[in-house]
C-alpha positions in Angstrom: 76.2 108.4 83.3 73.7 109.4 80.9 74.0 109.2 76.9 74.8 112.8 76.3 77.9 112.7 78.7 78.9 109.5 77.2 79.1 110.8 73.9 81.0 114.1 74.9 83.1 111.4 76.7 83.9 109.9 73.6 84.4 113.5 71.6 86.2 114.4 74.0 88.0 111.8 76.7 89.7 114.2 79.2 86.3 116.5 79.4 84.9 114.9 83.1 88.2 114.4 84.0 88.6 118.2 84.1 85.3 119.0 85.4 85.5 117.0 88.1 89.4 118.3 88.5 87.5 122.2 88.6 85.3 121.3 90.9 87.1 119.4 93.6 89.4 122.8 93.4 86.9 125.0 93.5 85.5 122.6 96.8 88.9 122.9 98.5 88.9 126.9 98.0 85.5 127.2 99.6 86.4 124.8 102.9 89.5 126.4 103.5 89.5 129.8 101.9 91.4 131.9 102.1 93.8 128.9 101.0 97.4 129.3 99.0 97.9 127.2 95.7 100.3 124.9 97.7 97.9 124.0 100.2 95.1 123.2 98.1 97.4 120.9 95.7 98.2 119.2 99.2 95.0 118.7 99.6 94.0 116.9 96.7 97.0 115.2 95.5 98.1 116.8 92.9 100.9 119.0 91.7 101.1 123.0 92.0 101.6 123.7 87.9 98.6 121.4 87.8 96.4 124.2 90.4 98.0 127.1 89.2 96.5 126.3 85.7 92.6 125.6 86.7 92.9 128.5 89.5 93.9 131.3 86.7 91.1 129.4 84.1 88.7 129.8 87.1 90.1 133.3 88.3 89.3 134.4 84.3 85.6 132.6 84.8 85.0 135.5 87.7 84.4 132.0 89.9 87.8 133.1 92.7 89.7 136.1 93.5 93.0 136.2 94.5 94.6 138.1 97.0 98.1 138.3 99.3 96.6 136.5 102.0 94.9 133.6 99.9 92.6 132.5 97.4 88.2 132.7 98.3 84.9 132.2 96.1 83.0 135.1 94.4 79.4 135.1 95.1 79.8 133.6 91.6 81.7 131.1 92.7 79.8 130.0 95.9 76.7 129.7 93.5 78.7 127.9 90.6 79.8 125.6 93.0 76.2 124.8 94.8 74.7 124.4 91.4 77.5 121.8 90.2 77.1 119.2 93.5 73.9 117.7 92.1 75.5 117.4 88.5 78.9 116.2 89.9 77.1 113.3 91.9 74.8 112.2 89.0 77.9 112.4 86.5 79.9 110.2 88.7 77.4 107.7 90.4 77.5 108.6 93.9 74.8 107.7 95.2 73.9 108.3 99.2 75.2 105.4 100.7 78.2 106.2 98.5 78.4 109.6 100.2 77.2 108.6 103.6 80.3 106.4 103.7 82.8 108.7 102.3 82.1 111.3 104.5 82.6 108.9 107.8 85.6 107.1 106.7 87.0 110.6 105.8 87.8 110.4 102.4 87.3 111.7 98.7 85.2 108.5 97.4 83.6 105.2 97.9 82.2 103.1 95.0 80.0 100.1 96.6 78.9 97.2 94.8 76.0 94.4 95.6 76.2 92.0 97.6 78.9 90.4 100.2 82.2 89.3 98.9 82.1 86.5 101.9 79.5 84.7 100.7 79.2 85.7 96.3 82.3 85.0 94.3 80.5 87.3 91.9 81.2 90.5 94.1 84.9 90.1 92.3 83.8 91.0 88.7 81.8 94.4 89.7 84.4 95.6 92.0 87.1 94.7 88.6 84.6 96.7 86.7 84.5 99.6 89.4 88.1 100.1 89.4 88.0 100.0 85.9 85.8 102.7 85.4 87.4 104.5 88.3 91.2 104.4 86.5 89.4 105.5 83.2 88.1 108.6 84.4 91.2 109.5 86.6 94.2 109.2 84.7 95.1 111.0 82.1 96.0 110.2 78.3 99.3 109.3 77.5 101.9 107.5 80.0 101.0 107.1 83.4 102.4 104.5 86.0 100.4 102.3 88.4 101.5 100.5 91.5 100.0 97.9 92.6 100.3 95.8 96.4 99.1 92.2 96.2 96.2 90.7 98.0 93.1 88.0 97.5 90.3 90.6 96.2 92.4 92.4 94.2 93.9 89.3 92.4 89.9 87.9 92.3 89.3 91.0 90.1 92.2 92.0 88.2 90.8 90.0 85.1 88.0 92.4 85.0 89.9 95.2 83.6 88.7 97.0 80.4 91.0 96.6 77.5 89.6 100.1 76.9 91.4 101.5 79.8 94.6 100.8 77.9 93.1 103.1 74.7 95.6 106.1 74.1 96.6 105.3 77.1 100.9 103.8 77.8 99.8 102.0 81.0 102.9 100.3 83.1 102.2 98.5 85.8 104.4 97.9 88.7 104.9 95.9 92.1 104.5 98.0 95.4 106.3 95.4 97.7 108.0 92.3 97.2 106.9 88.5 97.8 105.1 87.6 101.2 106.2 83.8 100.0 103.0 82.9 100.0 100.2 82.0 97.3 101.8 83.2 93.9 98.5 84.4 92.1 97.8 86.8 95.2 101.2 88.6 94.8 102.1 92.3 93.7 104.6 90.2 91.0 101.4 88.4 89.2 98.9 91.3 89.7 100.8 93.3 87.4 101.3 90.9 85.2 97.7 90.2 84.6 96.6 94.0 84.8 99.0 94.7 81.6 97.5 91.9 79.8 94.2 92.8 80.3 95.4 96.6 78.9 98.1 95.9 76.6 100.5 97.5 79.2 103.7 97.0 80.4 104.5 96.5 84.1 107.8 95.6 85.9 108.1 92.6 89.0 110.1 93.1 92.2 111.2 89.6 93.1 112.5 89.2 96.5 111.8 89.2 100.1 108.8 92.1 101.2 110.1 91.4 104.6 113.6 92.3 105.2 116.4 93.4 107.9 117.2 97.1 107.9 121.0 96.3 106.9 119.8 94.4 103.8 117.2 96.6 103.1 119.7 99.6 102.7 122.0 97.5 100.7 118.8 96.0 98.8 117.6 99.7 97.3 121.3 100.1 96.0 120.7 97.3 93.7 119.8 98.9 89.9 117.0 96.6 89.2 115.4 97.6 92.1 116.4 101.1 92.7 114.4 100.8 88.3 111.6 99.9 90.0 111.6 102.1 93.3 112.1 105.0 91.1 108.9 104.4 89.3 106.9 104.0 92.9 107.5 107.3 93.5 106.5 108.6 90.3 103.5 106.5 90.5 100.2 108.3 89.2 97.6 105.9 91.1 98.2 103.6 94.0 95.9 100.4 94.2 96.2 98.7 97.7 94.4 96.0 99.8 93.6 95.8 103.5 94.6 93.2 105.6 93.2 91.4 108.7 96.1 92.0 111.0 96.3 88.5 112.4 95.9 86.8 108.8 98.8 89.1 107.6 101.2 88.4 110.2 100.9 84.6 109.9 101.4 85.5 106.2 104.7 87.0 107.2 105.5 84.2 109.0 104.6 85.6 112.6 105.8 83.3 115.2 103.4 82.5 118.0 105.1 84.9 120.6 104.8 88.0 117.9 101.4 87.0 117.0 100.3 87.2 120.7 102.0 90.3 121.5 99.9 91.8 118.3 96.7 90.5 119.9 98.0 91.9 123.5 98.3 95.3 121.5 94.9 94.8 119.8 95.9 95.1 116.1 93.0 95.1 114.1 94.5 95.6 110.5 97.4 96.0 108.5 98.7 98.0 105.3 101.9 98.7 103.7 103.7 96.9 106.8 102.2 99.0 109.4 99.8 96.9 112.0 96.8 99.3 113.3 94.4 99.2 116.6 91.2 99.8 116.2 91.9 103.7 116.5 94.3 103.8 113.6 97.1 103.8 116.1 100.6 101.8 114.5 100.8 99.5 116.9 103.6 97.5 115.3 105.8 97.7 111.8 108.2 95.8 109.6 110.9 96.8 107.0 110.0 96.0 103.8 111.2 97.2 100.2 108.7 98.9 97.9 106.0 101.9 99.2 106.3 103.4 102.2 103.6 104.2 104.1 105.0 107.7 104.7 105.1 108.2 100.5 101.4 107.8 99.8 100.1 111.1 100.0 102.2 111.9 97.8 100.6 110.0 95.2 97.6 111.6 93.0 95.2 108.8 92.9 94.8 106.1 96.2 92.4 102.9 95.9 91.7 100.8 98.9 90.3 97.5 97.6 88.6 95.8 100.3 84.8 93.9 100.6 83.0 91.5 102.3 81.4 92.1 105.7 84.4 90.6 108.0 86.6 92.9 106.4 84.7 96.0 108.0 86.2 96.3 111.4 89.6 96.9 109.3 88.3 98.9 106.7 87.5 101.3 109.5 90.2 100.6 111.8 93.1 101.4 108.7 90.6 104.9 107.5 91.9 107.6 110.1 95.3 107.4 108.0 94.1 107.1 104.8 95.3 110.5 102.7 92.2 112.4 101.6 92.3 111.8 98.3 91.4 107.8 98.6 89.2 106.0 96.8 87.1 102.7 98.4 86.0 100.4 96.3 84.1 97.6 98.6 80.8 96.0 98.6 77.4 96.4 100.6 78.4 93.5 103.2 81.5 95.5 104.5 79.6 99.1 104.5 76.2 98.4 105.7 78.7 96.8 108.8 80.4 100.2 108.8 77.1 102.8 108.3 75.2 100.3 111.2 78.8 100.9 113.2 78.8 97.3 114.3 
């Protein structure tokens, strides 16, 4: 981002947040006109006051018209929004690879950083400073909440938050899922912790079980202190996720060797929020657990998938054709140059 933006930034902090807000509506109008309010806040995650409000600014601009059967561009409009791509792309640092990559996995956004997480720690740090940058210019001013599911990479670069991300911002941090039992500083529990230190935040901890029986998972949700934290997982304003190699996962879960062969018999490649996928994005195998549903995230405004390093490709890709639109990647150049070269 050049000077000039970063000083209107600073004059102004919500400014690229709503021009980039305008123009992702004014995108979704153009690909789908004629297109209804509803559908377009379906679309991009967020909530129908929140469209009604740009479409009328951008109906008063002479950019849309709005008729009975839908909303459509002006000639205006069409031209407005040609002339902003460019702009939009510089503002925000997409470069081509960037874009090359978003538009395969199917998604709003990837951010790729240098290198190959398998073999340089230091692939951590830039992805920490990615999602930083990423949360800053996403949510808004004021309270907002953020759930967060556990995992290696993510742990490796929570320390890497901005303590500016927590300016006039009231940041609260909170598990997605319980304890897999396994190596404390990967967990949702810690994450949280560590995120809120980093931006003088506040989070909550969900300590029990990830991986429980339906009859105590319906008696588990009755539970105040958990039903606290459910409660703000659906209100959540961004989602922050890893992506699991399927077999690595399951042994995680504590996957006996009959279940982890019937996974390889049904070629599971990855995993996410409990649900195993094939190589086609197919669920080819689930567990209860207490925290996000799978089913609940596109319901949520802002989705990062945090994944890198070049043997994590084959899931990145595998886990993408149920990602909702409105997903951010954040990965490095080992893991897409794997996906772009569709090895």
């Amino acid at each position: 981002m050049n000077s000039d933006f970063s000083l209107l930034e600073a004059l102004v902090p919500d400014v690229l947040k709503i021009l980039r807000q305008r123009y992702l509506v004014l995108e979704q109008i153009a690909l789908h006109a004629p297109i209804g309010r509803r559908s377009v806040a379906q679309h991009l995650g967020l909530s129908e006051r929140n469209v009604r409000t740009e479409t009328e600014y951008l109906s008063q601009l002479g950019l849309i018209e709005t008729k009975s059967f839908g909303m459509f561009l002006t000639e205006k409009g069409k031209k407005t929004l040609q002339d902003a791509g460019p702009l939009i792309d510089r503002l925000f640092n997409a470069g081509e690879t960037e874009l090359a990559l978003a538009k395969k996995l199917g998604i709003e956004r990837t951010l790729i950083v240098p290198g190959n997480a398998d073999l340089q720690d230091r692939v951590y740090e830039e992805m920490g400073e990615e999602l930083s940058s990423a949360l800053s210019l996403l949510l808004p001013l004021g309270h907002s909440i953020v759930t967060i599911l556990g995992g290696a990479a993510l742990a490796k670069s929570a320390k890497y938050l901005s303590p500016s991300l927590g300016n006039n911002r009231q940041l609260e941090f909170v598990p997605g899922r319980g304890a897999l039992g396994e190596n404390v500083e990967t967990q949702s529990n810690t994450i949280v912790q560590e995120m809120a230190a980093k931006t003088s935040g506040t989070y909550k901890t969900l300590y029990l079980p990830e991986q429980v029986s339906d009859a105590a998972y319906k008696s588990l949700i009755r539970e105040s202190s958990i039903a606290d934290v459910l409660q703000d997982i659906s209100q959540s304003d961004a989602v922050i996720h890893g992506i699991g190699l399927a077999q690595e996962m399951a042994q995680r879960r504590g996957y006996n060797s009959i279940r982890l062969s019937e996974l390889r018999e049904k070629k599971a490649v990855t995993e996410c929020f409990g649900c195993f996928f094939d190589e086609n994005g197919k669920v080819v195998d689930r567990i209860t657990q207490v925290g996000l549903q799978f089913e609940n995230l596109y319901k949520i405004p802002h989705i990062f998938a945090f994944a890198c390093g070049a043997r994590k490709a084959k899931a990145i890709k595998a886990y993408m054709p149920n990602a909702p639109h409105q997903t951010w990647l954040i990965t490095d150049e080992g893991a897409s140059n794997m996906i772009l070269k569709g090895k």
